[in-house]
mmJSON file of the N, C-alpha and C atoms, coordinates in Angstrom:
{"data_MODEL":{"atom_site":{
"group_PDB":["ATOM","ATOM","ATOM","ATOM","ATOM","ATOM","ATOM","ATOM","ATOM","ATOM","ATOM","ATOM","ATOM","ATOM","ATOM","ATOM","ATOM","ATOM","ATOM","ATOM","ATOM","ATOM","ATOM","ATOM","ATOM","ATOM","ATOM","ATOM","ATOM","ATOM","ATOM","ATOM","ATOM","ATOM","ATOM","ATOM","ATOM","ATOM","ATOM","ATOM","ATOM","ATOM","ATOM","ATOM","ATOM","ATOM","ATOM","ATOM","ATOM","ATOM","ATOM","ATOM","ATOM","ATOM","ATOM","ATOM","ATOM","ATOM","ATOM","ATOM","ATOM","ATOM","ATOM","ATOM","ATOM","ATOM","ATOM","ATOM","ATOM","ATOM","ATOM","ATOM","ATOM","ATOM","ATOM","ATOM","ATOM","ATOM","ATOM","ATOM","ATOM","ATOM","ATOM","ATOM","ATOM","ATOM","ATOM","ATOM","ATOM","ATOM","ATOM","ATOM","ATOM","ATOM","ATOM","ATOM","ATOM","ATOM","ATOM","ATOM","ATOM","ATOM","ATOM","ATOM","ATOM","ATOM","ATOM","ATOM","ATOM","ATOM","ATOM","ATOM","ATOM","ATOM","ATOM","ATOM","ATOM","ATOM","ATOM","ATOM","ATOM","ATOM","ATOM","ATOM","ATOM","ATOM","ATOM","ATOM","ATOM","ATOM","ATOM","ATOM","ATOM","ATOM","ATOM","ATOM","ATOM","ATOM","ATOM","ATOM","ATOM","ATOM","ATOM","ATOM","ATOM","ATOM","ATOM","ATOM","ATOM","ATOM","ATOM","ATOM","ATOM","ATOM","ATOM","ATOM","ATOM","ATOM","ATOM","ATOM","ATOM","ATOM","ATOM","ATOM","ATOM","ATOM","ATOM","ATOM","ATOM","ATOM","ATOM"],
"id":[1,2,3,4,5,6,7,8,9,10,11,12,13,14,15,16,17,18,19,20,21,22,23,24,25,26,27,28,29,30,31,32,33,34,35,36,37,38,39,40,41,42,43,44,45,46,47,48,49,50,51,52,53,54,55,56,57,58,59,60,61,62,63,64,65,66,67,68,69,70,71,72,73,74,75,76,77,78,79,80,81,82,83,84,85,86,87,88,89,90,91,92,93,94,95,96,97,98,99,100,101,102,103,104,105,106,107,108,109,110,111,112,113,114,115,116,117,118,119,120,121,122,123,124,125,126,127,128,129,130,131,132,133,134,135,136,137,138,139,140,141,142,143,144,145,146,147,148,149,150,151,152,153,154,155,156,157,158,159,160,161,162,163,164,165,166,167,168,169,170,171],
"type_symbol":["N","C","C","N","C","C","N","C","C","N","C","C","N","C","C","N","C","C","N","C","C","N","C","C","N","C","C","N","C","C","N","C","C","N","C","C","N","C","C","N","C","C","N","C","C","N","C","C","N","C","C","N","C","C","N","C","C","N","C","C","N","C","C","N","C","C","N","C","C","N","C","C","N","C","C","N","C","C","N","C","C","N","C","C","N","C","C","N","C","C","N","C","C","N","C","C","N","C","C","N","C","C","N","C","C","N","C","C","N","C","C","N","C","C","N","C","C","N","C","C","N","C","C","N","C","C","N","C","C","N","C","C","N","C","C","N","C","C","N","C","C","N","C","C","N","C","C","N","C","C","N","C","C","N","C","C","N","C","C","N","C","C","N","C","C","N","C","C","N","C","C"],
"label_atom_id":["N","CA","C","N","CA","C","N","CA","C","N","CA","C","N","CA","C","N","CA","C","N","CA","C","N","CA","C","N","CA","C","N","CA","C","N","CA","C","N","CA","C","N","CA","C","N","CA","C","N","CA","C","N","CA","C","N","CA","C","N","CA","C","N","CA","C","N","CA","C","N","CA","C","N","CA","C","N","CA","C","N","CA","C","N","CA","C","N","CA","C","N","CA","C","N","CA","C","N","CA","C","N","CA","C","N","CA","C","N","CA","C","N","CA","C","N","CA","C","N","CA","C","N","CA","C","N","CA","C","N","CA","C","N","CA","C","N","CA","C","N","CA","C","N","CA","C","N","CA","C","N","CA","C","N","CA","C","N","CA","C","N","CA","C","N","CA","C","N","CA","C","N","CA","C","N","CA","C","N","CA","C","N","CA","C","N","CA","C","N","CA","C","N","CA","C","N","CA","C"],
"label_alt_id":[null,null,null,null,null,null,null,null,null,null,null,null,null,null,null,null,null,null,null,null,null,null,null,null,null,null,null,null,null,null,null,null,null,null,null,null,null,null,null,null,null,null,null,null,null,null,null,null,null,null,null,null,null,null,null,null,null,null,null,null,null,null,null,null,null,null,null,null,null,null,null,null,null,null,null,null,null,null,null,null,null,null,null,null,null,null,null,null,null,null,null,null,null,null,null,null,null,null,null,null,null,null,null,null,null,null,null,null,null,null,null,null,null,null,null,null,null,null,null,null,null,null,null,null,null,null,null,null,null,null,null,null,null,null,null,null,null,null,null,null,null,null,null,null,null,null,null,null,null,null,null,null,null,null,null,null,null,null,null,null,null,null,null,null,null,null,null,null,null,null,null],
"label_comp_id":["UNK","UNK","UNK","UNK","UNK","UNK","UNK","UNK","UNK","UNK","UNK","UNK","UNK","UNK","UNK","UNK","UNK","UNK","UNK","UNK","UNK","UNK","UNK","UNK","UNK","UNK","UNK","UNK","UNK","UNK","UNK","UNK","UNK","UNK","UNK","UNK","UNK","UNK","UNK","UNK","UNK","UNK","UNK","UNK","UNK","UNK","UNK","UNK","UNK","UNK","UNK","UNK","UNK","UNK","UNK","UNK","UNK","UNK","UNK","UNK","UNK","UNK","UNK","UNK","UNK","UNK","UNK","UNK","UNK","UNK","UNK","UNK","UNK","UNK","UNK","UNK","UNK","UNK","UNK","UNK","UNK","UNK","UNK","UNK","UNK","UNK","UNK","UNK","UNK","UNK","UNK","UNK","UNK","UNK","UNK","UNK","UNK","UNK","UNK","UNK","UNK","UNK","UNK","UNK","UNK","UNK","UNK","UNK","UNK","UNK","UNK","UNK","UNK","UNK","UNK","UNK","UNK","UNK","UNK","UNK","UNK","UNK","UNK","UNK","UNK","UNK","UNK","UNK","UNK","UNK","UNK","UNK","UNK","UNK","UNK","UNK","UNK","UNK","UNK","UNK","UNK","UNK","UNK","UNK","UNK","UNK","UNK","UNK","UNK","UNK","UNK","UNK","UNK","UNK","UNK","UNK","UNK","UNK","UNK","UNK","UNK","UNK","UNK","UNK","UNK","UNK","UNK","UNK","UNK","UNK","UNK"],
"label_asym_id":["A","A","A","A","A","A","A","A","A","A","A","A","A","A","A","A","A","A","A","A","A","A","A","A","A","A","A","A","A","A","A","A","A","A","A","A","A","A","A","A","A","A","A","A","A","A","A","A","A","A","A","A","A","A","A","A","A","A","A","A","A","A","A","A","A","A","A","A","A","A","A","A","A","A","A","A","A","A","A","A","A","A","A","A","A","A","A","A","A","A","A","A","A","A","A","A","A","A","A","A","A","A","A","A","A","A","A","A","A","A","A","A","A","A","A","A","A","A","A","A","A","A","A","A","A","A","A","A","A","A","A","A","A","A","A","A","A","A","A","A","A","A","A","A","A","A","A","A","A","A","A","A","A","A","A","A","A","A","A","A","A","A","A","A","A","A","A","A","A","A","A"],
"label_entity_id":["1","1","1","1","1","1","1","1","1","1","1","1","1","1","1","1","1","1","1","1","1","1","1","1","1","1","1","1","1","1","1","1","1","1","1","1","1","1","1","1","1","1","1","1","1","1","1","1","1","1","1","1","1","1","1","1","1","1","1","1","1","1","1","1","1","1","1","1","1","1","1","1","1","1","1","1","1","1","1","1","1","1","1","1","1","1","1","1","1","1","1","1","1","1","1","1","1","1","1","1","1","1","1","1","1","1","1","1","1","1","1","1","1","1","1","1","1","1","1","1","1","1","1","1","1","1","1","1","1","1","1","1","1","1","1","1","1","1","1","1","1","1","1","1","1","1","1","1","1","1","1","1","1","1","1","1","1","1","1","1","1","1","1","1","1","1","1","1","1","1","1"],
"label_seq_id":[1,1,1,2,2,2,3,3,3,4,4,4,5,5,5,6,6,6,7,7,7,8,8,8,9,9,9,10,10,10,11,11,11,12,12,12,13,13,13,14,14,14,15,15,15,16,16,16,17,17,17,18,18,18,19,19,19,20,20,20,21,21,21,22,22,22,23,23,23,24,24,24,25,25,25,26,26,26,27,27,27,28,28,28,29,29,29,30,30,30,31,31,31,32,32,32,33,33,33,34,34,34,35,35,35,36,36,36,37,37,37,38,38,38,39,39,39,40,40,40,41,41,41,42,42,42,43,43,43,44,44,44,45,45,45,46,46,46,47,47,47,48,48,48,49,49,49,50,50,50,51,51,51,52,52,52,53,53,53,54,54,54,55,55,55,56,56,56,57,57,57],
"pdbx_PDB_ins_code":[null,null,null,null,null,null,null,null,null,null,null,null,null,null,null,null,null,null,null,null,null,null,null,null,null,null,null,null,null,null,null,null,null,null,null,null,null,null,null,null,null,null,null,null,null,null,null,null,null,null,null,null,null,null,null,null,null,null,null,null,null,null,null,null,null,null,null,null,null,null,null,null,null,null,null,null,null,null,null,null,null,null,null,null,null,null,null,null,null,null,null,null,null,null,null,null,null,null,null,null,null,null,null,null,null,null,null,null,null,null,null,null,null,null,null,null,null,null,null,null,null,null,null,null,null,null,null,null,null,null,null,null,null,null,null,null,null,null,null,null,null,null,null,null,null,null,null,null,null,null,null,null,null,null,null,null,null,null,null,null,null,null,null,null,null,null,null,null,null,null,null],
"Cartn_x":[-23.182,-24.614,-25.4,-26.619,-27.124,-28.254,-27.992,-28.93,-28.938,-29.541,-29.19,-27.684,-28.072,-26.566,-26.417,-27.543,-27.831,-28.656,-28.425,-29.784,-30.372,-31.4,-32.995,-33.974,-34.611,-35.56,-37.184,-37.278,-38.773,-38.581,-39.576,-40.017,-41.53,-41.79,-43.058,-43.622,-44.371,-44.786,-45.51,-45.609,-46.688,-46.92,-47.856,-47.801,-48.541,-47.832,-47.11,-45.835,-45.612,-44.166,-43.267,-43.883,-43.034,-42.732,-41.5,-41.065,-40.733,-41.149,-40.479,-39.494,-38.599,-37.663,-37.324,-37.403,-36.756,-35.965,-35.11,-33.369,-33.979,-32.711,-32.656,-32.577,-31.808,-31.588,-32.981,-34.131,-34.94,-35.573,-34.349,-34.128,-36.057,-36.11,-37.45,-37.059,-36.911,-36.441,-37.678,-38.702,-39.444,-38.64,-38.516,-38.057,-38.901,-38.492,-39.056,-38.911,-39.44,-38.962,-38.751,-39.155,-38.671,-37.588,-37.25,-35.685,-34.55,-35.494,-34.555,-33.753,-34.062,-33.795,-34.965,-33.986,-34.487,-36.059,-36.992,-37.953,-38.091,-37.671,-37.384,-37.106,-36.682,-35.992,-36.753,-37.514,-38.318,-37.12,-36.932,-35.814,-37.224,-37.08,-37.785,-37.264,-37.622,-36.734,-37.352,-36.611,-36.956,-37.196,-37.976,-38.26,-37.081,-36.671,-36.028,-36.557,-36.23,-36.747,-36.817,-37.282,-37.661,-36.308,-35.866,-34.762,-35.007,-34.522,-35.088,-34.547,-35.67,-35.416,-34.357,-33.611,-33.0,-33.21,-34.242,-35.145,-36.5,-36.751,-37.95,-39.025,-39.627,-41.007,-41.725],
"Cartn_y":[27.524,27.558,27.766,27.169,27.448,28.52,29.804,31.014,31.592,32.522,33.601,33.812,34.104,34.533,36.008,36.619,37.754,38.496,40.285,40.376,40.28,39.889,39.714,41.196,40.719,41.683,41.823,40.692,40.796,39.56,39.954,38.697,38.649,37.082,37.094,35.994,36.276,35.644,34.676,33.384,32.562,31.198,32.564,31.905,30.389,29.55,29.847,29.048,28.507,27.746,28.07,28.774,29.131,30.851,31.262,32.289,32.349,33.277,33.023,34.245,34.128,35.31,35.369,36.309,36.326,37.247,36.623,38.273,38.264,38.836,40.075,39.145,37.669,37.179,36.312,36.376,35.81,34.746,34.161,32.877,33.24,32.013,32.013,31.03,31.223,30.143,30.076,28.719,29.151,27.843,29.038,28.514,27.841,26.772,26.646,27.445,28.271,29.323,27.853,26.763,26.159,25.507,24.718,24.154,25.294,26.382,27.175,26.354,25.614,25.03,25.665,25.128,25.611,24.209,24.551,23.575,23.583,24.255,24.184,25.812,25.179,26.732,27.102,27.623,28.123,28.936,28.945,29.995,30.351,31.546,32.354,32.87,32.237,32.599,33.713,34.798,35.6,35.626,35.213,35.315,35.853,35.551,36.224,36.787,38.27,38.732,37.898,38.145,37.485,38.071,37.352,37.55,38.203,39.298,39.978,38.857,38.966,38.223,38.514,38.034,38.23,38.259,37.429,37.316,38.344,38.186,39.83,38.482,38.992,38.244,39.376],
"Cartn_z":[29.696,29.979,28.705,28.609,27.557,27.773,26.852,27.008,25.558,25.788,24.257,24.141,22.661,22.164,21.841,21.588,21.398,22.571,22.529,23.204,23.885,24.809,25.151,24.828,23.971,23.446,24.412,24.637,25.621,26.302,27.126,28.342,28.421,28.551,28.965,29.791,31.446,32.078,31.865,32.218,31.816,32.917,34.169,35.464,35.543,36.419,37.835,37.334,35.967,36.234,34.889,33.697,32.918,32.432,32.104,31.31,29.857,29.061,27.711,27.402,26.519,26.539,25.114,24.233,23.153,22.404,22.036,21.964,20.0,19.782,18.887,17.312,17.684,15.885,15.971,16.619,16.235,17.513,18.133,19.227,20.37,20.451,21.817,22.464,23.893,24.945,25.211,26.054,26.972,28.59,29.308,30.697,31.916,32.686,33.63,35.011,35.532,37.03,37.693,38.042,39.379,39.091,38.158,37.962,37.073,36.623,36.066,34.664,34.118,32.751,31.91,30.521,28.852,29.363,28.729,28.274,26.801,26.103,24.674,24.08,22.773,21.621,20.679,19.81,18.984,18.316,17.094,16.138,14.92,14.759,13.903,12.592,11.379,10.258,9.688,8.988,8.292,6.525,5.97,5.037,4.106,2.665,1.667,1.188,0.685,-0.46,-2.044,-3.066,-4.163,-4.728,-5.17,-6.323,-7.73,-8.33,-9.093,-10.359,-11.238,-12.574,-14.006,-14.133,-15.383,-16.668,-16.846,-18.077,-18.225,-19.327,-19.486,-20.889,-19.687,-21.042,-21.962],
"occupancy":[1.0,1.0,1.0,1.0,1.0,1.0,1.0,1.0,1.0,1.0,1.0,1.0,1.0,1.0,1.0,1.0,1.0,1.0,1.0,1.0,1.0,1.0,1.0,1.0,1.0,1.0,1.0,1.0,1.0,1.0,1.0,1.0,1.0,1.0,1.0,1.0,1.0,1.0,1.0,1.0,1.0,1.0,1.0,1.0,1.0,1.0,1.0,1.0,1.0,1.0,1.0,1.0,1.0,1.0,1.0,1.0,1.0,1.0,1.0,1.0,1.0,1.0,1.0,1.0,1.0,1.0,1.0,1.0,1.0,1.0,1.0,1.0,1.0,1.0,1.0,1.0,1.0,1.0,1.0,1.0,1.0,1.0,1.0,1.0,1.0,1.0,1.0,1.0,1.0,1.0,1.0,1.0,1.0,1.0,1.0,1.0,1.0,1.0,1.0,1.0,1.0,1.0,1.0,1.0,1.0,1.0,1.0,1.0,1.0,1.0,1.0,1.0,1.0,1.0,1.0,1.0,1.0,1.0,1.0,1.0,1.0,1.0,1.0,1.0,1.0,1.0,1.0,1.0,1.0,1.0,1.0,1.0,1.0,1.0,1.0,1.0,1.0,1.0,1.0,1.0,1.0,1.0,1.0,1.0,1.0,1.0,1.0,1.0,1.0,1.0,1.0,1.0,1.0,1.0,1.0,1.0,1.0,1.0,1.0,1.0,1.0,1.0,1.0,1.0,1.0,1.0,1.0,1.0,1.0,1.0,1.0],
"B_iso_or_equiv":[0.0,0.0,0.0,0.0,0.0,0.0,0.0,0.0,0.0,0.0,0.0,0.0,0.0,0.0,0.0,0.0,0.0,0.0,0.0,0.0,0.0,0.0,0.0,0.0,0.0,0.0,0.0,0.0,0.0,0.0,0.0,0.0,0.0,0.0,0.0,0.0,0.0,0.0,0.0,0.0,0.0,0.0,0.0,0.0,0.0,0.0,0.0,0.0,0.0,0.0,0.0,0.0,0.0,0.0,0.0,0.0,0.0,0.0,0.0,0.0,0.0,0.0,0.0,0.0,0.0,0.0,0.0,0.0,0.0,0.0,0.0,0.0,0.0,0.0,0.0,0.0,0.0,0.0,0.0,0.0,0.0,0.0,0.0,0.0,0.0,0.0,0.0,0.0,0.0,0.0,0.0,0.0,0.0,0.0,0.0,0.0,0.0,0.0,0.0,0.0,0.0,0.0,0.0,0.0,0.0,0.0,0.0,0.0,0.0,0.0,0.0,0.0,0.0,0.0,0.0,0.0,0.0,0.0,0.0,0.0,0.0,0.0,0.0,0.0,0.0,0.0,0.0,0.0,0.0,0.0,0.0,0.0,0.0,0.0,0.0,0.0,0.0,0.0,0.0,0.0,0.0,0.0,0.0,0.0,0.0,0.0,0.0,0.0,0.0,0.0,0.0,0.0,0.0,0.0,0.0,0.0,0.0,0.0,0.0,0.0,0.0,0.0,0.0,0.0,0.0,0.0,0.0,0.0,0.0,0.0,0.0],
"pdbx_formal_charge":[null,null,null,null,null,null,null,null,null,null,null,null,null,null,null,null,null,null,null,null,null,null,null,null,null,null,null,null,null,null,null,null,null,null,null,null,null,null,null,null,null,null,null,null,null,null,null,null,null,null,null,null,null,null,null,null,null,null,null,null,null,null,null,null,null,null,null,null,null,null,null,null,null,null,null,null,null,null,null,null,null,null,null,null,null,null,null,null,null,null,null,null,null,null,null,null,null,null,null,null,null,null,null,null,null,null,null,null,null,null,null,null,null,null,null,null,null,null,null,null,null,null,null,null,null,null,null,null,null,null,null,null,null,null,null,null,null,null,null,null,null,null,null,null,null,null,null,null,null,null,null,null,null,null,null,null,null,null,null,null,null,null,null,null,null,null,null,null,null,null,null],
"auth_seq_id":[1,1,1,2,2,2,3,3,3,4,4,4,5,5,5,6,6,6,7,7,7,8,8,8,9,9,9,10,10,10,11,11,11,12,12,12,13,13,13,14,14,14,15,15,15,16,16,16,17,17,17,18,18,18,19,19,19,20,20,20,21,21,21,22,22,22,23,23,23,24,24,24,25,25,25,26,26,26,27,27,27,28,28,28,29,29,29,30,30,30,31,31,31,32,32,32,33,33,33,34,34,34,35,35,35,36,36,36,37,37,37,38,38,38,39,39,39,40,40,40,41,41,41,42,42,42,43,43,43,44,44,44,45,45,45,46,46,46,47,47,47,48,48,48,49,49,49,50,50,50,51,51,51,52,52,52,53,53,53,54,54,54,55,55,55,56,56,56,57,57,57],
"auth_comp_id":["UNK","UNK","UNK","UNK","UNK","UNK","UNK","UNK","UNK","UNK","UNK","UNK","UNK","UNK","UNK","UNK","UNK","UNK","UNK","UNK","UNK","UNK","UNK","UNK","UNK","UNK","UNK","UNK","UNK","UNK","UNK","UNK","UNK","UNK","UNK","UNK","UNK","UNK","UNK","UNK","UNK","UNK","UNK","UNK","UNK","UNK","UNK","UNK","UNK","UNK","UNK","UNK","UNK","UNK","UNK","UNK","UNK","UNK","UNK","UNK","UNK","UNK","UNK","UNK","UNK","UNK","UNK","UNK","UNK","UNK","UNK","UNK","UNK","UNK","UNK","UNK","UNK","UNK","UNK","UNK","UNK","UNK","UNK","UNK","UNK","UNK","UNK","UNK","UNK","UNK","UNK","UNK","UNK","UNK","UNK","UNK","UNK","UNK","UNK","UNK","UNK","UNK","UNK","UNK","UNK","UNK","UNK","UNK","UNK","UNK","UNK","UNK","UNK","UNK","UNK","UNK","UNK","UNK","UNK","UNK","UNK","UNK","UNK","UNK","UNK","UNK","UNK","UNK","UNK","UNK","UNK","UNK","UNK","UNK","UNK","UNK","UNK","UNK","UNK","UNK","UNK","UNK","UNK","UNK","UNK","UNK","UNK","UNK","UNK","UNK","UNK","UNK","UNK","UNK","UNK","UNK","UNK","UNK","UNK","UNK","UNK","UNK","UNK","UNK","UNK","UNK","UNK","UNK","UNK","UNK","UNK"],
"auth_asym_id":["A","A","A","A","A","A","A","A","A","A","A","A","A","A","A","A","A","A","A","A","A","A","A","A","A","A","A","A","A","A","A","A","A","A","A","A","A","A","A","A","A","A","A","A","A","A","A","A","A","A","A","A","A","A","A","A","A","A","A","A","A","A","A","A","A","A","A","A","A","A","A","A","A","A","A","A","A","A","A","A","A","A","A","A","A","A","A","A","A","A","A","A","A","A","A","A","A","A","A","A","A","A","A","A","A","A","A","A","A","A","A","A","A","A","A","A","A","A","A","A","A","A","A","A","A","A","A","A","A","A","A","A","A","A","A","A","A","A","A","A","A","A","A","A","A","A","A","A","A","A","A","A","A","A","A","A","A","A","A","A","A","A","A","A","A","A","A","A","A","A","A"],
"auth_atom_id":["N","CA","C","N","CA","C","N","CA","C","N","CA","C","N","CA","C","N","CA","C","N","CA","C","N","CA","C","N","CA","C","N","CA","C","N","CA","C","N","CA","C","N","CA","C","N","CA","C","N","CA","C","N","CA","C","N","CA","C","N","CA","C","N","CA","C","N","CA","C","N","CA","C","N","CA","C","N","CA","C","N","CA","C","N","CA","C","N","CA","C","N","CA","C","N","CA","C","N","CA","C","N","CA","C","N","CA","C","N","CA","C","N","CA","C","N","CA","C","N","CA","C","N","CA","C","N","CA","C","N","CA","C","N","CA","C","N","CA","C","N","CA","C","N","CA","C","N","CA","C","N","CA","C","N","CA","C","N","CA","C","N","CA","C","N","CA","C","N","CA","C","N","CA","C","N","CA","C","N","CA","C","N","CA","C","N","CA","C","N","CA","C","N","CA","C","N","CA","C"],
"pdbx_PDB_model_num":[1,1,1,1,1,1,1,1,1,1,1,1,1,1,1,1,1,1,1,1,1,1,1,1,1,1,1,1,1,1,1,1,1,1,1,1,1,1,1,1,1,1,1,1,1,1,1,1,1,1,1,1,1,1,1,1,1,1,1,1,1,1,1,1,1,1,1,1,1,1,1,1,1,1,1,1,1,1,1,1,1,1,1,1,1,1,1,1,1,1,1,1,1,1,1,1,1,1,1,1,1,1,1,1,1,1,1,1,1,1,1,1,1,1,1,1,1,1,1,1,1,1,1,1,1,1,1,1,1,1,1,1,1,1,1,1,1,1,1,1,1,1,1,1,1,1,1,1,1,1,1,1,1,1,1,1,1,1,1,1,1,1,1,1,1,1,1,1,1,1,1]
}}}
């Protein structure tokens, strides 16, 4: 089945025909309540920190 892999961190209503759900590495499903399928995935990247420099001006 396709669901989270992690998690579910929150839920959120979004009456009368969809749910959104999103776990812990970032993942956003938003669901349909009447067929109960994915309507799509949203993945949330986290930014890198800056790499500290080796060189000195």
């Amino acid at each position: 089945r396709n669901r989270h892999k992690e998690d579910i961190l929150c839920i959120a209503q979004c009456p009368p025909r969809h749910l959104a759900t999103g776990s812990y590495d970032g993942e956003i499903i938003v669901w349909s309540v009447v067929s109960e399928r994915i309507l799509c995935r949203f993945q949330i990247v986290q930014p890198t920190p800056p790499q500290p420099s080796s060189s000195f001006s």
